[in-house]
C-alpha positions as CSV (number, residue, x, y, z in Angstrom):
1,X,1.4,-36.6,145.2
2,X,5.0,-36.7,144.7
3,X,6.3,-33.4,143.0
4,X,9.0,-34.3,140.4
5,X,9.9,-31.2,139.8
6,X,11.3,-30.5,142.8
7,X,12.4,-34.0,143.2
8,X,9.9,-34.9,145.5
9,X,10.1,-31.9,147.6
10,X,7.3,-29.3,148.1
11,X,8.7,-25.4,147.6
12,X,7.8,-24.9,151.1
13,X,10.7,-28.1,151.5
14,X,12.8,-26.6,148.8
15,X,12.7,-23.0,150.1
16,X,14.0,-24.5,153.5
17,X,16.4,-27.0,151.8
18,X,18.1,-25.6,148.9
19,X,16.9,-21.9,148.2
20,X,20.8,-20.2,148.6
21,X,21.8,-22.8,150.4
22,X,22.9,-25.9,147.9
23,X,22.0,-27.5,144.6
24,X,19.4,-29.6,143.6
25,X,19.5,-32.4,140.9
26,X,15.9,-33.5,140.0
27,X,15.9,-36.1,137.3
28,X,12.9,-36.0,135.1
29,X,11.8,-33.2,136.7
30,X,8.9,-31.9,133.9
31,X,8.8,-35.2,131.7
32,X,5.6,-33.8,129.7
33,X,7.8,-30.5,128.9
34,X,7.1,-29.5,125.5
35,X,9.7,-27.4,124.0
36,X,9.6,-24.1,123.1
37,X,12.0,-23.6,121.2
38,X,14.5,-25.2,118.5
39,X,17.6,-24.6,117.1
40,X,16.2,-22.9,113.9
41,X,13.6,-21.0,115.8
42,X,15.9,-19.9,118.5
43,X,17.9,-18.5,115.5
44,X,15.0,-16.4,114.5
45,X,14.6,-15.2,117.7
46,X,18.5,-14.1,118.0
47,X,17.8,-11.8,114.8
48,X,15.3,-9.7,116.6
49,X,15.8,-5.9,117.6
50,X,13.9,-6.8,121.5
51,X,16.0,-9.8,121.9
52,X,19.4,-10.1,123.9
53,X,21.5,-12.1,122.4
54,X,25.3,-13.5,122.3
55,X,27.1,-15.8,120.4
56,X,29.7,-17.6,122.3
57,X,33.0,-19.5,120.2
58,X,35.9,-21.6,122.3
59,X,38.8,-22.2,120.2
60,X,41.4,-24.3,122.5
61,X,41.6,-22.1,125.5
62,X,40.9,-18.9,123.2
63,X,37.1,-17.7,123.6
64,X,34.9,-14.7,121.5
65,X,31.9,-13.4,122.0
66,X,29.8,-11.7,119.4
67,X,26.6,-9.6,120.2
68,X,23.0,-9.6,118.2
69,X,20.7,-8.6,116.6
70,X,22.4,-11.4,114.1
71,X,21.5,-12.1,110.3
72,X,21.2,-15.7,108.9
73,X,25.2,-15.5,107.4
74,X,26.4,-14.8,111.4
75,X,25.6,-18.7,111.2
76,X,27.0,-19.9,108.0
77,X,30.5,-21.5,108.8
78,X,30.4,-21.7,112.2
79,X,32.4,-25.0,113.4
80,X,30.8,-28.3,113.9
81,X,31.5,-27.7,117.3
82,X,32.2,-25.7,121.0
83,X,30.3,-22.7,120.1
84,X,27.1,-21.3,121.8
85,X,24.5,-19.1,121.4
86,X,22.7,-17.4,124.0
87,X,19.3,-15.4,124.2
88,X,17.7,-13.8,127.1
89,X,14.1,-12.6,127.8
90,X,12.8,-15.4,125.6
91,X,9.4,-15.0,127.9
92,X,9.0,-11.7,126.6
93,X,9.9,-13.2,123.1
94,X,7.2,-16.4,122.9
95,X,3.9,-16.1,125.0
96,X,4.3,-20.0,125.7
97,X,7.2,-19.5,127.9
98,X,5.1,-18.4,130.7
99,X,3.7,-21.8,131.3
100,X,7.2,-22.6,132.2
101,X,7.4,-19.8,134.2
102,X,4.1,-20.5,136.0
103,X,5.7,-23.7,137.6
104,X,8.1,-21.2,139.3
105,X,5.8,-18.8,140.6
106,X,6.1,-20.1,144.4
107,X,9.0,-17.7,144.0
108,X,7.6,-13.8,144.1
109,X,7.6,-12.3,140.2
110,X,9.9,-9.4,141.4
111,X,12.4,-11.9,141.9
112,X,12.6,-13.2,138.1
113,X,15.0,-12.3,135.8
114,X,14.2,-13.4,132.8
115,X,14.1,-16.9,130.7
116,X,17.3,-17.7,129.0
117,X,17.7,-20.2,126.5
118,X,20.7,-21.5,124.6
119,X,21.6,-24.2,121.9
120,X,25.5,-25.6,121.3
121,X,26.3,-28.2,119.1
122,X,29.0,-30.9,121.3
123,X,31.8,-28.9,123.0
124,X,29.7,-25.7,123.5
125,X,29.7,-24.2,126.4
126,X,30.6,-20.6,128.4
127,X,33.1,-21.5,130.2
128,X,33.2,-22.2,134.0
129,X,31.8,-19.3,136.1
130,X,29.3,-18.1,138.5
131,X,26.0,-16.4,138.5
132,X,25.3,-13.7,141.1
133,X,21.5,-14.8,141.0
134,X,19.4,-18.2,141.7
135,X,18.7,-20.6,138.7
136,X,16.9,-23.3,137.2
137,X,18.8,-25.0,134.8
138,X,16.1,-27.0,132.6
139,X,17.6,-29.4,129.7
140,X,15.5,-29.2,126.9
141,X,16.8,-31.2,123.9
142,X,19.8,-33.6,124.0
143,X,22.6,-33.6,127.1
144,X,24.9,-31.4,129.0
145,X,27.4,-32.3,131.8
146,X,27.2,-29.9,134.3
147,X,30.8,-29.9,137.0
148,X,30.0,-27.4,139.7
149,X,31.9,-26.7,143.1
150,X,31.3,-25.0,146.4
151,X,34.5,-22.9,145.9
152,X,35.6,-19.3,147.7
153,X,38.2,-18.3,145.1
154,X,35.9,-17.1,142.3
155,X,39.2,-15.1,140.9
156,X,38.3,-14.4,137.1
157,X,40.8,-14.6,133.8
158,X,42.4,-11.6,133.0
159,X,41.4,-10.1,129.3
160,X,39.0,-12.6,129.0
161,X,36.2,-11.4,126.9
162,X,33.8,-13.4,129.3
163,X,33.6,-13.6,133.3
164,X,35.4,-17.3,133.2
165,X,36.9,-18.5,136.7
166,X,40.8,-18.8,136.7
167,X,40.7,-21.7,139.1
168,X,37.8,-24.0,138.6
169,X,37.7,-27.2,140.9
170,X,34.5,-29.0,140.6
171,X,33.8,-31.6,142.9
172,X,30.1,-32.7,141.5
173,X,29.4,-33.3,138.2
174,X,26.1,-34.7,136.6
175,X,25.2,-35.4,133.2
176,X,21.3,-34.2,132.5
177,X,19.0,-35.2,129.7
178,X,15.7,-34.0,128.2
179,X,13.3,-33.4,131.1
180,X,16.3,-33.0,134.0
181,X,16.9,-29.7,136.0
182,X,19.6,-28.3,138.0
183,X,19.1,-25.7,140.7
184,X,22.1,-23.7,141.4
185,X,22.6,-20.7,144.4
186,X,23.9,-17.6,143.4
187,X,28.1,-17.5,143.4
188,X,27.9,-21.0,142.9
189,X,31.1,-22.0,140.3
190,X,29.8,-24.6,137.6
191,X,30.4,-25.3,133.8
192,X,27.9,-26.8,131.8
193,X,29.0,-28.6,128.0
194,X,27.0,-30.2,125.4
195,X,27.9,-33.5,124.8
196,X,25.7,-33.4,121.9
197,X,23.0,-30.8,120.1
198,X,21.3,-29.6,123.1
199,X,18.7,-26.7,124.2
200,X,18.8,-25.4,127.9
201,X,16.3,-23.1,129.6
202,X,17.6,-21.2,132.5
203,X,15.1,-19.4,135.0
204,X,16.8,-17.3,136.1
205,X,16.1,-14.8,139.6
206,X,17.8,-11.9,140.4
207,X,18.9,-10.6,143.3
208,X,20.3,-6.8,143.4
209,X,23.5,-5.6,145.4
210,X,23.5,-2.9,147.4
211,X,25.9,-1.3,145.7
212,X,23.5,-1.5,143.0
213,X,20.2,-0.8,144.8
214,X,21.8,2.4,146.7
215,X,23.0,3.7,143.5
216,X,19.5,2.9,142.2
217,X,17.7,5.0,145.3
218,X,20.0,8.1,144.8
219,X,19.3,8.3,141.4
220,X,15.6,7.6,142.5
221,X,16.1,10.8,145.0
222,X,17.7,13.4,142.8
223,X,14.2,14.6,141.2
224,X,12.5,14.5,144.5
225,X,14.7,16.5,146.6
226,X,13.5,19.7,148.2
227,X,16.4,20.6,150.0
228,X,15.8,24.5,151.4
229,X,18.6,26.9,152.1
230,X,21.5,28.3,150.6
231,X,25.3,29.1,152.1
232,X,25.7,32.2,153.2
233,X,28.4,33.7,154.8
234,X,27.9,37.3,155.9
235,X,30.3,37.5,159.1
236,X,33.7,36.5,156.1
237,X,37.0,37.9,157.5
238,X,39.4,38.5,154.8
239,X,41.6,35.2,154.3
240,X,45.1,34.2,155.2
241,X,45.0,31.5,153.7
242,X,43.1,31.4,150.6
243,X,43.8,27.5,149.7
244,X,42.5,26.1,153.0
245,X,39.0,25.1,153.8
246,X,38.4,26.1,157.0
247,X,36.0,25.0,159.3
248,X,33.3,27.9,159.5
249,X,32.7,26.9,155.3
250,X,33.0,22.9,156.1
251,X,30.4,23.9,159.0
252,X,28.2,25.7,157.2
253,X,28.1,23.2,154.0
254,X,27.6,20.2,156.2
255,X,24.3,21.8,157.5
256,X,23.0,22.1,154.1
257,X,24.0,18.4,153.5
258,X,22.3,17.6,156.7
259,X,18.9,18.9,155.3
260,X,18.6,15.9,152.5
261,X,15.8,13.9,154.3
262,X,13.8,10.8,152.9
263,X,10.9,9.1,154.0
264,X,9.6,5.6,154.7
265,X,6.9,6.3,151.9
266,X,9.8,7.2,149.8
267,X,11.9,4.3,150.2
268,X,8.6,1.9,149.5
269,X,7.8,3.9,146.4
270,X,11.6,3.4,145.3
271,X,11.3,0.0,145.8
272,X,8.0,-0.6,143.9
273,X,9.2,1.3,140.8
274,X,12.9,-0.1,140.7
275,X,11.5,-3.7,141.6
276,X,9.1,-3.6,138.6
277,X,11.3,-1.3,135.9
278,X,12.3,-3.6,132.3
279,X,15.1,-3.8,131.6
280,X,16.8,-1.0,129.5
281,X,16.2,-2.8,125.9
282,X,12.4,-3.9,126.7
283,X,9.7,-1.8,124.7
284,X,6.4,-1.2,124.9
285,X,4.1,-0.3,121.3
286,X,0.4,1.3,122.0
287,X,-2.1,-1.3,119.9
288,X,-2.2,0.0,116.4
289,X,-6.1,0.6,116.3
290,X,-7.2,0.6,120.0
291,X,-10.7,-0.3,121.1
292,X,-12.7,2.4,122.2
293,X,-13.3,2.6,126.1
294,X,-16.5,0.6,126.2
295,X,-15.7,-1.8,123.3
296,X,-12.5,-2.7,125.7
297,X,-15.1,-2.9,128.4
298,X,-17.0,-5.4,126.8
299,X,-14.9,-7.6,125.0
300,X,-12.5,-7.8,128.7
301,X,-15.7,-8.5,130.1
302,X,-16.1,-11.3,128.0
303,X,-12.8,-13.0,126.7
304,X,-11.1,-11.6,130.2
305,X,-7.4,-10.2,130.3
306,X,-3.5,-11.0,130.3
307,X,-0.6,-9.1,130.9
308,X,1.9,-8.9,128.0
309,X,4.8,-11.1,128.4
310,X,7.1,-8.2,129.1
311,X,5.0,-6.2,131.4
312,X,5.8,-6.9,135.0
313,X,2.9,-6.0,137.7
314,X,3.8,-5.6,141.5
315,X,2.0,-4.4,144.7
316,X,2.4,-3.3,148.0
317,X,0.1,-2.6,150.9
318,X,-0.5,1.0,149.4
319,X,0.0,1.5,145.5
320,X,0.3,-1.1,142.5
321,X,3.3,-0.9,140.9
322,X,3.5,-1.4,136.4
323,X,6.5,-1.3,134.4
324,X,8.7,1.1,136.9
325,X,5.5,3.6,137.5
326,X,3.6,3.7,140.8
327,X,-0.3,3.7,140.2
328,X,-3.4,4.0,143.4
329,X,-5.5,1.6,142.1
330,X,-9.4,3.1,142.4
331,X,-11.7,2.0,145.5
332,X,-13.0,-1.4,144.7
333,X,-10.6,-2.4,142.3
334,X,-7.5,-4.2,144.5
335,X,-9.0,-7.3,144.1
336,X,-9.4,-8.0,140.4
337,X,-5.6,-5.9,139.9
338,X,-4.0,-8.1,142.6
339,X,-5.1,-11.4,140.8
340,X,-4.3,-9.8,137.9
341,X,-0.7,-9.5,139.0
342,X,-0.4,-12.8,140.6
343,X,-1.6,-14.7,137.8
344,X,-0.9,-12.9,134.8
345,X,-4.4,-13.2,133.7
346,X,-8.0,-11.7,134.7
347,X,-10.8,-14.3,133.8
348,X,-13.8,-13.1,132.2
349,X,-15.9,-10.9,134.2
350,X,-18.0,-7.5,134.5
351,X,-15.6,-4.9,135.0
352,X,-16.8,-1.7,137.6
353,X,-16.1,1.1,135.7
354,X,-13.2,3.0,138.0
355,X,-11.5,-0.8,137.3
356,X,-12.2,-0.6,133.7
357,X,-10.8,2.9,133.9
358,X,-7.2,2.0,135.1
359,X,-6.8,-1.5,132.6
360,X,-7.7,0.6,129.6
361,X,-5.3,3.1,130.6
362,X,-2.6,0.5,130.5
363,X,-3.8,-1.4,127.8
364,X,-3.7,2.3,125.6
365,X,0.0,2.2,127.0
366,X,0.7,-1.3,125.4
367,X,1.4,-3.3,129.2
368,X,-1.9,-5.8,128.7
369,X,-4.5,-6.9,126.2
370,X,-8.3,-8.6,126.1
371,X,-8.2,-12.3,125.8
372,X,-5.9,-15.3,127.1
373,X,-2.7,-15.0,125.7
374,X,-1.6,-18.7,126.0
């Protein structure tokens, strides 16, 4: 059957095709989309504490950007036109969202970002400008002309309170309606402007720099070091030069540099954690009146269990990974965890009692509740 959401392609064709290589233009790619959002909810959703949110206003060549959590007057006499507004994390936001997001999940869950979503009246826009991350550009309501190009000089405007290119020279440009999506590699330029009331979704997957990621690992390191020694100098000569460092105190320290070791295990256990960390604004709130350990036995038995939308579960070969923190999951447990984190949800079913153990503990912590969210 033909896949329209990938225009036709499988993701095994797309991965090969496309996937940081070149865009993809699929025309009615999820025609039975339902929209989960409008312009008044997504208004609501820009006035809450958990929600990252900007407003975006072009006048001429002049642009401002505002920052939420906004009120209801941020949005009384606003222009009829060429102003945005942005809000990211929306999946952690509306529970719906991850049926979106479940379309995408050929692509591994510690890739995702997050799920953006934006309305603009005609004009609106952010400028021309490129992501440092994969996306999926879905249009919700109305149309957007998209202009995008291949280009190496990805120069910036100086003072500009936004990351718009200087020189922008698009060489494709589409216009996409309701049900369209655009795939876009990272560092590729493009501008995308309403050309009347419109509602995007961008899907959004991250990829870390290694500037980033090493920065990351040291800080990861600096609680963990155990680093024996300390310089000594026993043999010092009086010196002639007091200002100069000479080489028996460069020697010495270098030796005690040389001792900081890490290990494979470490470098796995970094990358579980920092893979599967929120973001800094994400929170997590214990359930007001929790069940006792064997009513949360039974009722997960019976209605099953989902992962809230902004808990993010990983695993590796050794250790399963929740919200930054590295767990061993108890002997015969892997199996119901592991489909728990590739699907979201665990289905009802009796629960062993080491497995039962481990979920209550994280649902006490807030990360996943009984039931089927959607």
């Amino acid at each position: 059957m033909r896949n329209l959401m990938l225009d036709g392609l499988t993701p095994a064709q797309f991965l090969q095709r496309h996937w940081q290589k070149k865009p993809l233009l699929a025309r009615a790619s999820l025609p039975q989309f339902a929209p989960l959002t409008g312009r008044r909810d997504l208004i609501e959703l820009a006035q809450d504490v958990q929600a990252e949110s900007r407003l975006v206003i072009r006048s001429g060549s002049r642009w401002q950007v505002r920052h939420g959590p906004f009120s209801r007057r941020d949005f009384r006499g606003l222009p009829a036109r060429n102003w945005t507004l942005l809000v990211q994390g929306v999946n952690h936001l509306l529970p719906q969202a991850q049926d979106l997001l479940d379309r995408f999940a050929f692509i591994p869950h510690a890739r995702l970002d997050d799920l953006m979503v934006s309305y603009a009246p005609p004009g609106g826009g952010v400028g021309p400008h490129f992501d440092s991350y994969d996306v999926f550009l879905l249009q919700g309501e109305g149309r957007r002309r998209w202009r995008v190009s291949s280009q190496r000089d990805l120069a910036l405007v100086d003072d500009a309170p936004l990351k718009i290119l200087s020189n922008f020279r698009a060489t494709r440009e589409w216009t996409l309606a309701a049900g369209d999506m655009l795939y876009l590699p990272p560092r590729y330029a493009h501008d995308g402007v309403a050309l009347e009331d419109c509602i995007t979704y961008s899907v959004g997957f991250r990829a870390p720099s290694a500037q980033d990621l090493c920065s990351r690992f040291l800080d990861f390191l600096q609680d963990r070091l155990e680093v024996p020694g300390i310089y000594a100098d026993p043999g010092l000569k009086p010196a002639k030069n007091p200002g100069h460092i000479d080489r028996r105190l460069t020697q010495g320290l270098l030796r005690l540099l040389g001792g900081v070791r890490w290990t494979r295990r470490d470098l796995l256990q970094f990358i579980g954690e920092d893979l599967s960390t929120p973001k800094p604004h994400v929170m997590f709130a214990a359930p007001r009146r929790p069940l006792s350990e064997a009513a949360f036995k039974k009722t997960a038995t019976a209605t099953g269990l989902h992962l809230l939308p902004q808990t993010l579960l990983l695993y590796d070969d050794s250790a399963f990974y929740i919200n930054g923190e590295r767990c061993v999951a108890p002997a015969g447990a892997g199996t119901r965890i592991r489909r728990l984190a590739d699907r979201r949800v665990l289905p009802p079913s009796a629960l062993p009692a080491a497995t039962a153990e481990t979920l209550y503990a994280w649902y006490r912590a807030g990360y996943l509740a009984p039931g089927d969210l959607r």
